[in-house]
GUROKE-901333 format. One record per atom (N, C-alpha, C, CB): x, y, z; atom name; residue in one letter; residue number from 1. Coordinates in nm, 2 decimals. Glycine has a CB too. Example, Ala and Ser with C-alpha at 12.3 -4.5 7.8 and 13.67 -1.06 7.14 Angstrom:
<nodes>
[node [1.32 -0.57 0.78] N A 1];
[node [1.23 -0.45 0.78] CA A 1];
[node [1.32 -0.33 0.78] C A 1];
[node [1.13 -0.45 0.90] CB A 1];
[node [1.28 -0.22 0.71] N S 2];
[node [1.37 -0.11 0.71] CA S 2];
[node [1.29 0.00 0.79] C S 2];
[node [1.41 -0.06 0.57] CB S 2];
</nodes>
This chain:
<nodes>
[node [4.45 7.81 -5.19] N X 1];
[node [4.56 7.89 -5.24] CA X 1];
[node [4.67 7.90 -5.13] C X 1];
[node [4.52 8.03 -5.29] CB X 1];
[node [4.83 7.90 -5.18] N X 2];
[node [4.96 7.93 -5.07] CA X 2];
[node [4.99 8.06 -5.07] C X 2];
[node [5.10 7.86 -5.08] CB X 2];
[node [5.03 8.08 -4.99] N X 3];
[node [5.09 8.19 -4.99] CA X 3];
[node [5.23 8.22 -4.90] C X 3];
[node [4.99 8.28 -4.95] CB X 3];
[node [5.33 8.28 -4.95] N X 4];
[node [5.47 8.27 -4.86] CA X 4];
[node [5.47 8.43 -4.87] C X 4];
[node [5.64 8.18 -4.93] CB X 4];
[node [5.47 8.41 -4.71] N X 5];
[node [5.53 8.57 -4.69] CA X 5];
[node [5.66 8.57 -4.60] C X 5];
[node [5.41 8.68 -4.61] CB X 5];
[node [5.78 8.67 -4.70] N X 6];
[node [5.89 8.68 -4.67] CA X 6];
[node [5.94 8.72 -4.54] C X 6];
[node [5.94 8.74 -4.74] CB X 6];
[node [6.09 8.78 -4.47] N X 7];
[node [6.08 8.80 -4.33] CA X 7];
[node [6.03 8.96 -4.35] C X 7];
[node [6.24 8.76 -4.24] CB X 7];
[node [6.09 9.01 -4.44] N X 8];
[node [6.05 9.16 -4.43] CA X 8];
[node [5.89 9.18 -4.39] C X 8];
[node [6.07 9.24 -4.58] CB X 8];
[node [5.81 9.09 -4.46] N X 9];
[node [5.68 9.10 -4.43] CA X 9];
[node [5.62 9.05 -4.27] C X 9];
[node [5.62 9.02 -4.54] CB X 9];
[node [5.69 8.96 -4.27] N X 10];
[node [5.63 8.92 -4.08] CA X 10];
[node [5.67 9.06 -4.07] C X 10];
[node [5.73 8.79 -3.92] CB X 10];
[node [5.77 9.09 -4.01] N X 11];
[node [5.87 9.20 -3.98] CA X 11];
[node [5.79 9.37 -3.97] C X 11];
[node [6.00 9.20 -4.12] CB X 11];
[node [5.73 9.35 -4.07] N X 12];
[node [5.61 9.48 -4.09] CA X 12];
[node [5.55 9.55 -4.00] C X 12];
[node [5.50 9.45 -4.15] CB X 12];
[node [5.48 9.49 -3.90] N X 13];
[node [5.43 9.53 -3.78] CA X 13];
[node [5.48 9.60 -3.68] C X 13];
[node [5.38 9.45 -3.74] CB X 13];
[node [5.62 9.59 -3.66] N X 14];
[node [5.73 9.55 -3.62] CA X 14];
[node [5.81 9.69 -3.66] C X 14];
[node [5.79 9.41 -3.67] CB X 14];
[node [5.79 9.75 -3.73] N X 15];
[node [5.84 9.88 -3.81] CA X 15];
[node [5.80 9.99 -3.76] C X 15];
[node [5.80 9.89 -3.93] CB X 15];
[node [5.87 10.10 -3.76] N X 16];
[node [5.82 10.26 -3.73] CA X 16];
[node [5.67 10.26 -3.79] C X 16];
[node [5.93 10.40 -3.81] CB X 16];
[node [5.54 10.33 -3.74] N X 17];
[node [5.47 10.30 -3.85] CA X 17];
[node [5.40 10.44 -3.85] C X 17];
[node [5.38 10.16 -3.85] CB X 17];
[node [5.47 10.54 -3.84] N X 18];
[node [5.46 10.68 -3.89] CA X 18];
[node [5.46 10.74 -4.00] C X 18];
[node [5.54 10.74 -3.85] CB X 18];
[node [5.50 10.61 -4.11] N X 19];
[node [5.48 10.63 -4.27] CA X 19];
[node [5.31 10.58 -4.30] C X 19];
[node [5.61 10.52 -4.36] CB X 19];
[node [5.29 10.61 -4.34] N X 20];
[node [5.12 10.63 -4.39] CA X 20];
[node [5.14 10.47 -4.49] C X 20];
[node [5.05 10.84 -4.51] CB X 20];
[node [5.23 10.49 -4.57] N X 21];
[node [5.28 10.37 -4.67] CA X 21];
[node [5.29 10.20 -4.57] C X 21];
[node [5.48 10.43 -4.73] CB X 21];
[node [5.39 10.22 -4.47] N X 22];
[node [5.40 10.10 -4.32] CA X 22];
[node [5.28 10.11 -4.27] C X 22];
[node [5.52 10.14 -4.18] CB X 22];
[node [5.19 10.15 -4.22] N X 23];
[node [5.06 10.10 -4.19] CA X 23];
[node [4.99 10.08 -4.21] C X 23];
[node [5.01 10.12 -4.16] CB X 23];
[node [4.99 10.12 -4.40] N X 24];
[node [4.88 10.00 -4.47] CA X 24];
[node [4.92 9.89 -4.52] C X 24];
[node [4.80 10.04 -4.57] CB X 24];
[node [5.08 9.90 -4.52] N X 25];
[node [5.15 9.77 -4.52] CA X 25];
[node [5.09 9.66 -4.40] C X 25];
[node [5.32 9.79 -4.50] CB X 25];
[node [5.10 9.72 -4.29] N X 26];
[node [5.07 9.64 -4.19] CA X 26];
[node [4.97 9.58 -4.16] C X 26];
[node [5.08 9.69 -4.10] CB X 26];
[node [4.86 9.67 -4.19] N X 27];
[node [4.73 9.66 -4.18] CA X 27];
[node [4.67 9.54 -4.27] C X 27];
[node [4.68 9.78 -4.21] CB X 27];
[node [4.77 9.56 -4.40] N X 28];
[node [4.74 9.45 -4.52] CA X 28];
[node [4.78 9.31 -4.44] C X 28];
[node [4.84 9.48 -4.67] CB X 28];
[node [4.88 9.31 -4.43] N X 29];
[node [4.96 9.20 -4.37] CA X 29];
[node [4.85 9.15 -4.26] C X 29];
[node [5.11 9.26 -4.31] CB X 29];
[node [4.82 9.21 -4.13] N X 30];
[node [4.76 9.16 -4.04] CA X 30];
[node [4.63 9.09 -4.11] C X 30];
[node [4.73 9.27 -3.94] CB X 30];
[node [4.59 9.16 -4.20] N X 31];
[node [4.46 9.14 -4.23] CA X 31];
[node [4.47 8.95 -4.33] C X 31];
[node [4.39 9.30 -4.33] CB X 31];
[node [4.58 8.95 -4.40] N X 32];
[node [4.65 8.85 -4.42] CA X 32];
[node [4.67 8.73 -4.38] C X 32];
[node [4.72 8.88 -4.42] CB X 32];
[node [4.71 8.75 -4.27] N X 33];
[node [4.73 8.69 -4.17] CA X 33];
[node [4.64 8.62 -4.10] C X 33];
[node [4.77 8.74 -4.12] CB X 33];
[node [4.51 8.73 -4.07] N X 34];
[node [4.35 8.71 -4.01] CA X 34];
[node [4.29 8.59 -4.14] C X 34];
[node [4.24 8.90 -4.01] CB X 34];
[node [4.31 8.57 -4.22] N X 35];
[node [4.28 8.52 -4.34] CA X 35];
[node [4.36 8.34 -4.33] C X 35];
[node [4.33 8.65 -4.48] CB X 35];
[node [4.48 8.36 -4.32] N X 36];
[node [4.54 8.26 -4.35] CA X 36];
[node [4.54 8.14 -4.18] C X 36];
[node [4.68 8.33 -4.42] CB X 36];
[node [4.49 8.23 -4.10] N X 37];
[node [4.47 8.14 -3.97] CA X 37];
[node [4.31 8.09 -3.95] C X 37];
[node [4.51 8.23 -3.82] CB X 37];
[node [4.18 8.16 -4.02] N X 38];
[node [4.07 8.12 -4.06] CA X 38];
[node [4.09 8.02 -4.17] C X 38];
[node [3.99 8.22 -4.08] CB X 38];
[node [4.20 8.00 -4.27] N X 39];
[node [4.21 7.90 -4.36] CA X 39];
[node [4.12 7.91 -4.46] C X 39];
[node [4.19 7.78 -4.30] CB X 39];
[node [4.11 8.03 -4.49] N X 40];
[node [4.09 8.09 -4.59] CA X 40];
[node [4.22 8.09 -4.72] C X 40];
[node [4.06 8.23 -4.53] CB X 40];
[node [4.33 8.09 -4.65] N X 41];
[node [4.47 8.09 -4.74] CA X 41];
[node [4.50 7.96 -4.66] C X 41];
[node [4.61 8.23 -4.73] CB X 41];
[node [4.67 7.89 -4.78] N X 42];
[node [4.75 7.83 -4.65] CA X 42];
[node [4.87 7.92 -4.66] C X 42];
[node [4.79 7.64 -4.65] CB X 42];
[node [4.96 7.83 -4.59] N X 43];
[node [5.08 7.91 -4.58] CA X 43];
[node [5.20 7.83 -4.60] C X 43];
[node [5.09 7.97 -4.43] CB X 43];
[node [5.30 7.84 -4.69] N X 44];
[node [5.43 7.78 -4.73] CA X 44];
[node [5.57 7.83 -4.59] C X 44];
[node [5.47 7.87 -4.92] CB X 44];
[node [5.60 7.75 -4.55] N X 45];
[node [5.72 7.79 -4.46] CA X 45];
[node [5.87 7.74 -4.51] C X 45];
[node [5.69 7.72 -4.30] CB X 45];
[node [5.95 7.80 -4.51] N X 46];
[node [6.09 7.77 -4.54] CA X 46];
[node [6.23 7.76 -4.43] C X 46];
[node [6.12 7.88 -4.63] CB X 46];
[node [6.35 7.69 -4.49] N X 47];
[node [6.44 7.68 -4.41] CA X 47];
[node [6.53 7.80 -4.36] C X 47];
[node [6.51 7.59 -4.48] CB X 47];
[node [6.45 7.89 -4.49] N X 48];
[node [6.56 8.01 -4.50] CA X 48];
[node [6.46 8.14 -4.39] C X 48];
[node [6.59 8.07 -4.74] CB X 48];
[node [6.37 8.13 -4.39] N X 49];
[node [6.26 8.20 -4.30] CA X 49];
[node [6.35 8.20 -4.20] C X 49];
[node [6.11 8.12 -4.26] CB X 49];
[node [6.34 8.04 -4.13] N X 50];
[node [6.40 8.01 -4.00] CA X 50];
[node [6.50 8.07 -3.96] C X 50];
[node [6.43 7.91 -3.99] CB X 50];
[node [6.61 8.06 -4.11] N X 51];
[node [6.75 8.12 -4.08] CA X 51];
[node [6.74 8.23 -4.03] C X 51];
[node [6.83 8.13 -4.20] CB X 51];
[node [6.67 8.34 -4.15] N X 52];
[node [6.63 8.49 -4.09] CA X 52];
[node [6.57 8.51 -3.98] C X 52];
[node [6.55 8.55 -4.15] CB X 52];
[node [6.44 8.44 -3.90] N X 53];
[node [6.46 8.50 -3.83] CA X 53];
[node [6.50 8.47 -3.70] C X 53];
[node [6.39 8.54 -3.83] CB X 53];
[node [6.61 8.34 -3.69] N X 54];
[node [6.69 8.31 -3.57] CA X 54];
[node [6.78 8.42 -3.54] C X 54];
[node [6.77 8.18 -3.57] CB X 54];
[node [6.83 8.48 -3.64] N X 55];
[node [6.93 8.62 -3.62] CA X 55];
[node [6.87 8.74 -3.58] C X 55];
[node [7.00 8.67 -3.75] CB X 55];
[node [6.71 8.74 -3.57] N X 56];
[node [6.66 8.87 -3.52] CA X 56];
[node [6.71 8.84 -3.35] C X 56];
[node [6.47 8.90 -3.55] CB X 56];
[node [6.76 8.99 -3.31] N X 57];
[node [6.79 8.98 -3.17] CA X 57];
[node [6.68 8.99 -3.07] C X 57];
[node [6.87 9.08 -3.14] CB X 57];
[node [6.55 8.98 -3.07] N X 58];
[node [6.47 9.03 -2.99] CA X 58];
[node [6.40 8.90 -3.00] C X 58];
[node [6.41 9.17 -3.01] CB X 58];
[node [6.43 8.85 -2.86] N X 59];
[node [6.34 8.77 -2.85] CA X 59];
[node [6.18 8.72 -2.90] C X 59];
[node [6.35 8.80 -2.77] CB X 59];
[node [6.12 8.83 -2.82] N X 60];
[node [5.97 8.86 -2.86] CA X 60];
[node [5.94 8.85 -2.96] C X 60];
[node [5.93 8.96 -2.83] CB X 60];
[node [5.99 8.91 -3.10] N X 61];
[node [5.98 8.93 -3.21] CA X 61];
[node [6.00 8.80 -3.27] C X 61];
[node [6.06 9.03 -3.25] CB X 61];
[node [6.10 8.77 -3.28] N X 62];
[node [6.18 8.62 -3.28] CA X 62];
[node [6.05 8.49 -3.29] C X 62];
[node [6.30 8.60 -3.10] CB X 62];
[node [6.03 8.47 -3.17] N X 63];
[node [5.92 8.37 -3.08] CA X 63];
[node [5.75 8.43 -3.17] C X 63];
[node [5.92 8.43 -2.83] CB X 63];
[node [5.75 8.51 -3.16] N X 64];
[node [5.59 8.57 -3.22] CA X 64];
[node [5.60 8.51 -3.38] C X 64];
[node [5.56 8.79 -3.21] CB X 64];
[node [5.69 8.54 -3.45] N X 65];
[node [5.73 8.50 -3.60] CA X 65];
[node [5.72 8.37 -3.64] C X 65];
[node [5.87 8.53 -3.62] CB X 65];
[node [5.82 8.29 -3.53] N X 66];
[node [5.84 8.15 -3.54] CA X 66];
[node [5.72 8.07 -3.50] C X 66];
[node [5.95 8.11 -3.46] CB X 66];
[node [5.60 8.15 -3.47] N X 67];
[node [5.46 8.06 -3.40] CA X 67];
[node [5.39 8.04 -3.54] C X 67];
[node [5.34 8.17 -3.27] CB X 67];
[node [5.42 8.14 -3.66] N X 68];
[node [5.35 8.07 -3.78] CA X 68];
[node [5.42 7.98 -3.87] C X 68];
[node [5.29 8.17 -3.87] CB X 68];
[node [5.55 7.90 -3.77] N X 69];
[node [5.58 7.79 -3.88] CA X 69];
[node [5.50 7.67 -3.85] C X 69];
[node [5.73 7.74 -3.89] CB X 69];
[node [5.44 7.64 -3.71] N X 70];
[node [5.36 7.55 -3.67] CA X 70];
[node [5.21 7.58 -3.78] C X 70];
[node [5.34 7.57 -3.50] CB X 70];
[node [5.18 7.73 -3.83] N X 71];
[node [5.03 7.75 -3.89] CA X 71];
[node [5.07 7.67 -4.02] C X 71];
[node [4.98 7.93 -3.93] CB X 71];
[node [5.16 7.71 -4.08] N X 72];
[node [5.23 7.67 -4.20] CA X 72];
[node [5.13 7.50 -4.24] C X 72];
[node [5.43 7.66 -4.17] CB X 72];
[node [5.14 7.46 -4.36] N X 73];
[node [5.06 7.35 -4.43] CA X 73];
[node [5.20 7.27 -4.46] C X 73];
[node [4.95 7.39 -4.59] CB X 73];
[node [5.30 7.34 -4.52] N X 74];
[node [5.41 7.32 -4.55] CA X 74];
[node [5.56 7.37 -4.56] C X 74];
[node [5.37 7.30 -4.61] CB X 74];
[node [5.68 7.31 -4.59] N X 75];
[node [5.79 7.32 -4.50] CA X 75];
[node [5.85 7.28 -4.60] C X 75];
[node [5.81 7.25 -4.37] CB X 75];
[node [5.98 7.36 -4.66] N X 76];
[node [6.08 7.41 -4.79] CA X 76];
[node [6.20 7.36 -4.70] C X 76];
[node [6.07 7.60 -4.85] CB X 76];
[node [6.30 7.27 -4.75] N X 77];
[node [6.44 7.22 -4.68] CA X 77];
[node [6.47 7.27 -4.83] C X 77];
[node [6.49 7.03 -4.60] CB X 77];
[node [6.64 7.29 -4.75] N X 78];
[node [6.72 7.32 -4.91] CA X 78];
[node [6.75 7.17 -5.02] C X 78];
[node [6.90 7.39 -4.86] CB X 78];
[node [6.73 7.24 -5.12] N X 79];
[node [6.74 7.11 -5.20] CA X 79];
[node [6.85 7.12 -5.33] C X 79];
[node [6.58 7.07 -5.26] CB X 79];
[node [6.81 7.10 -5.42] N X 80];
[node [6.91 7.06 -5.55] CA X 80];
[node [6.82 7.15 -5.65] C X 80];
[node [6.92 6.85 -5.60] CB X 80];
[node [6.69 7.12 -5.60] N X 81];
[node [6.60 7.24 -5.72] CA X 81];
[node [6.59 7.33 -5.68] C X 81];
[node [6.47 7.22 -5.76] CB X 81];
[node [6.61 7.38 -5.56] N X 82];
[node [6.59 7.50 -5.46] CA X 82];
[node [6.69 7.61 -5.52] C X 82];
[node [6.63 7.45 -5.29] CB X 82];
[node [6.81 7.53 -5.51] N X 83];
[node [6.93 7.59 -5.51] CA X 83];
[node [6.98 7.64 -5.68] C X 83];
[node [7.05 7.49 -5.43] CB X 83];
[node [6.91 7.53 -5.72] N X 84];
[node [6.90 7.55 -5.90] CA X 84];
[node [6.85 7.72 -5.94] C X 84];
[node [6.75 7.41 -5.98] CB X 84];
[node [6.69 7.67 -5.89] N X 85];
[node [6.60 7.78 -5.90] CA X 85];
[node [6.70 7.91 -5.84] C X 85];
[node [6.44 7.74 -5.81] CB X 85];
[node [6.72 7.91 -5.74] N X 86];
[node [6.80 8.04 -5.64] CA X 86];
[node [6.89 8.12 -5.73] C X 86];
[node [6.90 7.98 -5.51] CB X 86];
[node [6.99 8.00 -5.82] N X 87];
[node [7.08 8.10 -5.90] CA X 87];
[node [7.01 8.16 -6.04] C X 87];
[node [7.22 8.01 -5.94] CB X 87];
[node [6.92 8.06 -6.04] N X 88];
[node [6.85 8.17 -6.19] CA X 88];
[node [6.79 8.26 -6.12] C X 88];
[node [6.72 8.11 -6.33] CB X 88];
[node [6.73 8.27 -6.03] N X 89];
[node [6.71 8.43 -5.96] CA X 89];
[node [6.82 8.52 -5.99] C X 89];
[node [6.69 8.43 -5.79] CB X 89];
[node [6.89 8.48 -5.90] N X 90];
[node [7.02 8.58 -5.90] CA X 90];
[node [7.10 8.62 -6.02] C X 90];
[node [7.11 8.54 -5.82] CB X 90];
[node [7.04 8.54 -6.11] N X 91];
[node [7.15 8.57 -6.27] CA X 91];
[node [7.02 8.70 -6.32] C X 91];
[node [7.17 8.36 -6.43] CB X 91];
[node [6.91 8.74 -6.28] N X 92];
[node [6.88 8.83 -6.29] CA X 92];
[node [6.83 8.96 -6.18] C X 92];
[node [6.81 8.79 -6.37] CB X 92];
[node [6.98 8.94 -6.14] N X 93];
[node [6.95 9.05 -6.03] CA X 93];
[node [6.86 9.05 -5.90] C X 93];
[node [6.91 9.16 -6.10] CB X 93];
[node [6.84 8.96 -5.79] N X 94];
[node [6.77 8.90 -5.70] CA X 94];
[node [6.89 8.89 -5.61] C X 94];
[node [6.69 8.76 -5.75] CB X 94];
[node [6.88 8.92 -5.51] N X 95];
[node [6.94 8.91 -5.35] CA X 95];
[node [7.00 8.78 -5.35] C X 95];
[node [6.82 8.91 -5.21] CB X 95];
[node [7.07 8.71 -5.33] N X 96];
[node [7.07 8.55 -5.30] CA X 96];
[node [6.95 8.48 -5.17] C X 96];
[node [7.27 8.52 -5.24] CB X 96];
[node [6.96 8.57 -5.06] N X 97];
[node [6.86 8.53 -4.95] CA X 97];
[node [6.74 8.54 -5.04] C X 97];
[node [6.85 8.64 -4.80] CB X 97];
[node [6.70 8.66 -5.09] N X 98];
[node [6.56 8.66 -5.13] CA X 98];
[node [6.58 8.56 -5.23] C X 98];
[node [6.49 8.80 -5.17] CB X 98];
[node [6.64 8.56 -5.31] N X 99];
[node [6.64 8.42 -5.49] CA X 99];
[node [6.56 8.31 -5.34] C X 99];
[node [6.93 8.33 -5.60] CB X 99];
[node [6.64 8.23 -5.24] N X 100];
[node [6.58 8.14 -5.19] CA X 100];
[node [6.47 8.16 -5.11] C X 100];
[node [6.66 8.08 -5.13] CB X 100];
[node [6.47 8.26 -5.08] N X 101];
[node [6.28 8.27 -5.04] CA X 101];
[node [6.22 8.23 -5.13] C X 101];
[node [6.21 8.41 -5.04] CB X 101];
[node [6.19 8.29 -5.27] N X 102];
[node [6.11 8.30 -5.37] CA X 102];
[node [6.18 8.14 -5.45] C X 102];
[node [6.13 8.46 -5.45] CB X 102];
[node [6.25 8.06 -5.44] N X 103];
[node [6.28 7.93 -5.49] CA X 103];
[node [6.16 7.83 -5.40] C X 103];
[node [6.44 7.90 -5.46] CB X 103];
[node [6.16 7.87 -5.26] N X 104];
[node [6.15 7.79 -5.16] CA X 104];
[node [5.95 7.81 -5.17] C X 104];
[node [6.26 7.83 -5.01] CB X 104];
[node [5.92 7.95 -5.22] N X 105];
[node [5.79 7.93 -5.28] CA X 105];
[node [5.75 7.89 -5.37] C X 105];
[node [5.75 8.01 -5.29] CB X 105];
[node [5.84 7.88 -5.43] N X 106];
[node [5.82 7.86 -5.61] CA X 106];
[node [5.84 7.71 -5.59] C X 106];
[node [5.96 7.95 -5.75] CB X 106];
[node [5.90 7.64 -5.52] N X 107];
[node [5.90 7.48 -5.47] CA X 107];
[node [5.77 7.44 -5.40] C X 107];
[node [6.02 7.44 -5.37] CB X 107];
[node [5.73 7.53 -5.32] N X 108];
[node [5.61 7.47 -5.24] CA X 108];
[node [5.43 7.48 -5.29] C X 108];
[node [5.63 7.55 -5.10] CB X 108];
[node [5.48 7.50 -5.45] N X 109];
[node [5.33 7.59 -5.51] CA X 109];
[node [5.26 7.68 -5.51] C X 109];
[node [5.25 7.57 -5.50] CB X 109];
[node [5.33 7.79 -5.39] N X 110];
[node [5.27 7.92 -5.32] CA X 110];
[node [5.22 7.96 -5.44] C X 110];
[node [5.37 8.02 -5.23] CB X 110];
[node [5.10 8.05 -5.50] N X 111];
[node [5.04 8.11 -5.57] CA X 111];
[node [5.12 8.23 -5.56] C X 111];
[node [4.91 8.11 -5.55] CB X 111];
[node [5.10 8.31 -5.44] N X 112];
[node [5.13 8.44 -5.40] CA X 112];
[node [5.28 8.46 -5.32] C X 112];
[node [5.02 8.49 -5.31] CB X 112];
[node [5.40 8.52 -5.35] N X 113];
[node [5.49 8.54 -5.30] CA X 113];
[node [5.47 8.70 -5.22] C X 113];
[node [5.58 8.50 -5.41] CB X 113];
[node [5.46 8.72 -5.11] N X 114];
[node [5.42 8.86 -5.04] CA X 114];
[node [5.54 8.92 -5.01] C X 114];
[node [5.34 8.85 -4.91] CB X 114];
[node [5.58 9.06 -4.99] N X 115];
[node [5.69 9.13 -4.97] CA X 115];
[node [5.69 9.27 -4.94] C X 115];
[node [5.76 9.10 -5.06] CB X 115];
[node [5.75 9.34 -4.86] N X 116];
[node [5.73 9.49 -4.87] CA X 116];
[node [5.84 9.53 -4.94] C X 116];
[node [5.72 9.56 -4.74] CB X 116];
[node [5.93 9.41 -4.96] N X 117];
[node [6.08 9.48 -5.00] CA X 117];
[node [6.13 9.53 -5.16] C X 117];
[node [6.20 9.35 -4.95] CB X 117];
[node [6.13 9.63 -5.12] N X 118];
[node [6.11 9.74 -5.25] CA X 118];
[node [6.23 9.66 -5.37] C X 118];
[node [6.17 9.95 -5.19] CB X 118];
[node [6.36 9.61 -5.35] N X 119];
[node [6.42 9.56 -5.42] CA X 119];
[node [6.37 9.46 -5.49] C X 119];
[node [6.50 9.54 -5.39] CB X 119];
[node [6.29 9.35 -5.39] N X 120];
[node [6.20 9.22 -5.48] CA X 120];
[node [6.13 9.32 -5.56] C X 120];
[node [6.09 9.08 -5.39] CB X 120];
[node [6.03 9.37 -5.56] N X 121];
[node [5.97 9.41 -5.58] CA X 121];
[node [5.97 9.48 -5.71] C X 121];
[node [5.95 9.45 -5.50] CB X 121];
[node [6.11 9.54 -5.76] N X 122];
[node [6.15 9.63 -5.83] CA X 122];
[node [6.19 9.49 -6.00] C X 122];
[node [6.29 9.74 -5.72] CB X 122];
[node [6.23 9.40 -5.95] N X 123];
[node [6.27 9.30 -6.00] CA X 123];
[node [6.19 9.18 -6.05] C X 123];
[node [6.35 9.28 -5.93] CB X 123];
[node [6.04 9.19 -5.98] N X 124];
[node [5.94 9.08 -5.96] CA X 124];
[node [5.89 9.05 -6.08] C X 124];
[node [5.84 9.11 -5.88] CB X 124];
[node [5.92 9.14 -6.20] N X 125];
[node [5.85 9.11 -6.35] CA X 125];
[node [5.94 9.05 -6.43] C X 125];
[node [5.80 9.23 -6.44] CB X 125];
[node [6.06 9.01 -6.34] N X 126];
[node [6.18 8.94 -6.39] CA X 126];
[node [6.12 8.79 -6.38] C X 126];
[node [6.32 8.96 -6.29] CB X 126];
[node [6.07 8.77 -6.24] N X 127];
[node [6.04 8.59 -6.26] CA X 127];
[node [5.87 8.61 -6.25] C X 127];
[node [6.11 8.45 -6.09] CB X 127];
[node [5.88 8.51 -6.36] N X 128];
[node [5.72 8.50 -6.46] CA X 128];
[node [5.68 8.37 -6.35] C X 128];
[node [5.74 8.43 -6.69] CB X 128];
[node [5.74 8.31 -6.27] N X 129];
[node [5.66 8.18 -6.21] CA X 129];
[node [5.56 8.17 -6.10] C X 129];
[node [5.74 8.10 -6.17] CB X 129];
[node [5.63 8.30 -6.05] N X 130];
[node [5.49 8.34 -5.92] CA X 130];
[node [5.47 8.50 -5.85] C X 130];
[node [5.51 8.24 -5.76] CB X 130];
[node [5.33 8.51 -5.86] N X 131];
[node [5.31 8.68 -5.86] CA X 131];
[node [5.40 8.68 -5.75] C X 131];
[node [5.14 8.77 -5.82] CB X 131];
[node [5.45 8.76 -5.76] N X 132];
[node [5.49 8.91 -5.64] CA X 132];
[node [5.43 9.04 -5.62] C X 132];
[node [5.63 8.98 -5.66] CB X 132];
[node [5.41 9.04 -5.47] N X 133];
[node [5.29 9.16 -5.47] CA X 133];
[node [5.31 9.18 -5.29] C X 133];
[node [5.09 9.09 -5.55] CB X 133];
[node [5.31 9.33 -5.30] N X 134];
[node [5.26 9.41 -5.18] CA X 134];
[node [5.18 9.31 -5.06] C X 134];
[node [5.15 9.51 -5.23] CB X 134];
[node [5.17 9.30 -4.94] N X 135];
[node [5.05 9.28 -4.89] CA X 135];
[node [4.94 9.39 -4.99] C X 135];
[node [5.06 9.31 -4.73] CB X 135];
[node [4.92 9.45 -4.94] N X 136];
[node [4.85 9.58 -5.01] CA X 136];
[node [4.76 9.55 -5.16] C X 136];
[node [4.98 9.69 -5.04] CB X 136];
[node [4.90 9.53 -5.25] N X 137];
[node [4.81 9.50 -5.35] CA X 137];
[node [4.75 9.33 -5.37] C X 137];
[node [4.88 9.56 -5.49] CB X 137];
[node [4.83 9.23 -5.31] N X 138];
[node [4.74 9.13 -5.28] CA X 138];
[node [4.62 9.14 -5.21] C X 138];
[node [4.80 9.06 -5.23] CB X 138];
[node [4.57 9.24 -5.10] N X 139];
[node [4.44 9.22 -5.03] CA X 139];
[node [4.34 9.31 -5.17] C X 139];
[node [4.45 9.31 -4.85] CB X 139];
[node [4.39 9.40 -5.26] N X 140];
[node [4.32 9.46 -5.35] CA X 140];
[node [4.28 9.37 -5.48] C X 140];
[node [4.39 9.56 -5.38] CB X 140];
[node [4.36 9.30 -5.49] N X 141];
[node [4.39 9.17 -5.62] CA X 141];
[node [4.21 9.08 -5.58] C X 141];
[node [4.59 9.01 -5.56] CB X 141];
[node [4.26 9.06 -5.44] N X 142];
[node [4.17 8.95 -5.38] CA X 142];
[node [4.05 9.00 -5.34] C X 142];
[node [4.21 8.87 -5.28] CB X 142];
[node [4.05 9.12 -5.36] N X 143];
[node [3.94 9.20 -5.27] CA X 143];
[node [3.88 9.15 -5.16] C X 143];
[node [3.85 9.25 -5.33] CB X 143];
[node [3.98 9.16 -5.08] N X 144];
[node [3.98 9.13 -4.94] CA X 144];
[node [3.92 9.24 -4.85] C X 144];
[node [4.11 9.10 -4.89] CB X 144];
</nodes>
């Protein structure tokens, strides 16, 4: 099984995590992660990942992020279907960045599209083509 997890989700750990809500985000995610480098999961990587997170300013963060496109199985360039898929996202209310996240999963077979971001999230029963889900409620789904 794939799985794409968006930048918000690297990004998680990375967060104030004084909210009780962010640290079991995190915790989900790490644990995620522990899963998908045992190859237990694989992992879908994208063009648009990259994009995001070359604009994070912090080095560290930056470099730690970009070490799971090497984990990655596979690698999403922008395409003709990409960009297809991206605007029917957005014709029902989807971010344009995120529409191409979730294109660039929805191109690579990812089963699981992962996210903390409350707007995908809010919108996710909009596209029928691939779950969207919490870290959180994906490690519960899978009972991990």
């Amino acid at each position: 099984m794939r799985l794409y997890l968006d930048n918000c989700c690297f990004n998680r750990p990375y967060d104030d995590q004084s909210m009780l809500t962010i640290r079991l985000e995190t915790e989900a995610k790490l644990h995620i992660q522990h899963a998908i480098r045992t190859e237990q999961y694989a992992l879908g990587w994208s063009y648009i990942l990259d994009y995001e997170n070359a604009a994070n300013p912090l080095e560290e963060r930056r470099a730690e992020i970009q070490r799971w496109e090497d984990i990655a199985d596979v690698y999403a360039v922008e395409t003709p279907t990409i960009l297809a898929m991206m605007r029917q996202f957005v014709a029902v209310g989807i971010k344009p960045k995120d529409a191409l996240h979730i294109a660039c999963a929805k191109e690579m077979d990812c089963q699981y599209f992962l996210t903390v971001d409350k707007g995908i999230l809010k919108k996710a029963k909009r596209i029928a083509q691939i779950q969207i889900l919490t870290p959180i409620d994906f490690v519960i789904e899978q009972g991990l």
